[in-house]
C-alpha angles and dihedrals in degrees: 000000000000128000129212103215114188099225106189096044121109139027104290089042117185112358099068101029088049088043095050092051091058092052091040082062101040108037092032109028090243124157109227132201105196100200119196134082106328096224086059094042093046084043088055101040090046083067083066109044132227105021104235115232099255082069123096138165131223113175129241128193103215137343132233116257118233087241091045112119093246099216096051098039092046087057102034101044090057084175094046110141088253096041091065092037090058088053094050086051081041100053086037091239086130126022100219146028125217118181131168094193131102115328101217086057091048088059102037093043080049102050091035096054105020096032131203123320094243126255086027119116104197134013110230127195112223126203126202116231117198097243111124130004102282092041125245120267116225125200148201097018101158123340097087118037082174124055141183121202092250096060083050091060096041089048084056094051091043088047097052091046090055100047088042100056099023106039096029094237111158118227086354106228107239113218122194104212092228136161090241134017091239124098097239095045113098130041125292099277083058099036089048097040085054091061092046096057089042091067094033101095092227115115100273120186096176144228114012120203126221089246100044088045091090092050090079093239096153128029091217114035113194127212146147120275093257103044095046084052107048094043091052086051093048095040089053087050096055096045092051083043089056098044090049099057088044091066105042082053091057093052099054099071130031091227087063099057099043088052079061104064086055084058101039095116090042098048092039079043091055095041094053089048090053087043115117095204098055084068089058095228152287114321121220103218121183099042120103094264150028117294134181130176119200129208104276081230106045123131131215099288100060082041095064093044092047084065093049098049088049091048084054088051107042082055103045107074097249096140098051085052094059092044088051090052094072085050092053113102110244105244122274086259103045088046092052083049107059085037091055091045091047090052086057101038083054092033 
């Protein structure tokens, strides 16, 4: 298992990117590409001693800023960090890709080297919320501001595969992010999208509401680009504006403080689980290989555990699945609906 990491991608390359892959090999096992300009890599890795035997360079002529236009700049920059990293996904030279770098250039140089999973409309990047154990999948977050139902559908299907054969859930529950519980509540992408996952065969529960989101009802929660994004944004703020005032709470008396160090583990228990980097970041499912994007600000540690969660990926079967998803028959019901719909659109 080797892993392409992008080295010089994100706001803290390459120090902590350089700095999680050599975790990632020592402390799991993981073989590590570390893909940029091989005077900054060796720089970087000098700062760490010897350079263990999980870690390899391939060299790479530039990066891609976070403010680049990524379309431009994928095409543009041939020798870019991800670029290379895609090809070596693409020759099967490694089995998966990690960059912390701009998200727009993860996703062009993806599509643009490893293509579409065929049969899928639309990538979508998922994000995992601490909400239950396993954690909750939510997609899409960002790659489709605009949806159609049937990328609704087809998110649904990607995100129970990957919590199936990831993650190890059983049936995954299928949750719709929705303003009311009821079928006809939302606007026509929602009311439409419900119908759709009716019919689907997944395990779907409904409509899920803003307030109940953070109860865990669902294991994969689907959205439009824009809405998923905009609710894990605003999600993050509110947790770092709790923890902020709790703090400044704590401070402002010593009996406070003194309280806290009573409940030092629980409160360090509670901020790791609200912690985006120990989910190893945002998985792009639909194109023709394993992606994963990391936080732009992630250290060391999420780093490490970005390359683990693409290692689980890149061995669990989770590409074949999708593939297997275009082959599947659509159900009996879905199949009368679009006849009969076909019949009056020709009537």
């Amino acid at each position: 298992m080797l892993i392409a990491l992008d080295a010089v991608g994100g706001d803290r390359a390459p120090r902590e990117p350089v700095a999680g892959a050599l975790l990632a090999t020592r402390e799991l096992g993981l073989q590590v590409a570390l893909v940029g300009p091989l005077e900054i890599l060796r720089e970087e890795l000098a700062r760490h001693g010897p350079v263990p035997s999980g870690i390899e360079l391939v060299a790479a002529g530039e990066a891609i800023g976070m403010d680049e236009a990524p379309v431009q700049a994928v095409r543009q920059k041939k020798d870019a960090s991800i670029n290379v990293a895609m090809e070596l996904v693409k020759q099967g030279t490694a089995d998966a890709v990690v960059s912390a770098g701009n998200t727009g250039a993860v996703m062009t140089a993806a599509l643009l080297k490893l293509g579409r999973v065929r049969g899928i409309e639309r990538p979508a990047i998922g994000a995992m919320a601490p909400y239950n154990a396993t954690g909750m999948l939510v997609l899409d977050v960002g790659a489709n501001a605009d949806c159609k139902p049937s990328y609704l559908e087809q998110f649904a299907q990607m995100g129970a595969v990957y919590m199936e054969q990831v993650f190890g859930v059983a049936n995954p529950r299928i949750g719709l992010l929705n303003i009311g519980e009821e079928a006809v509540k939302g606007n026509e992408l929602a009311v439409e999208a419900y119908t759709r996952l009716e019919r689907s065969g997944l395990n779907f529960v409904g409509n899920v509401e803003p307030d109940r989101f953070h109860h865990g009802p669902a294991d994969v929660i689907v959205t439009d680009g824009f809405t998923g994004n905009v609710a894990v944004k605003v999600t993050e703020g509110v947790a770092d504006f709790l923890f902020s005032q709790l703090k400044t709470s704590i401070m402002s008396r010593l009996r406070y403080r003194l309280a806290a160090l009573v409940l030092r583990p629980a409160l360090l228990e509670m901020r790791s689980r609200l912690d985006y980097g120990e989910y190893g970041g945002a998985p792009l499912l639909g194109v023709n290989g394993v992606v994963i994007i990391a936080h732009g600000r992630a250290e060391a540690q999420a780093m490490m555990n970005a390359l683990r969660v693409a290692g689980e990926a890149a061995s669990s079967g989770m590409l074949d699945a999708f593939r297997a998803l275009s082959a599947k028959p659509a159900p009996a019901s879905a199949v009368q609906s679009t006849a009969s719909t076909s019949a009056g659109t020709t009537a």
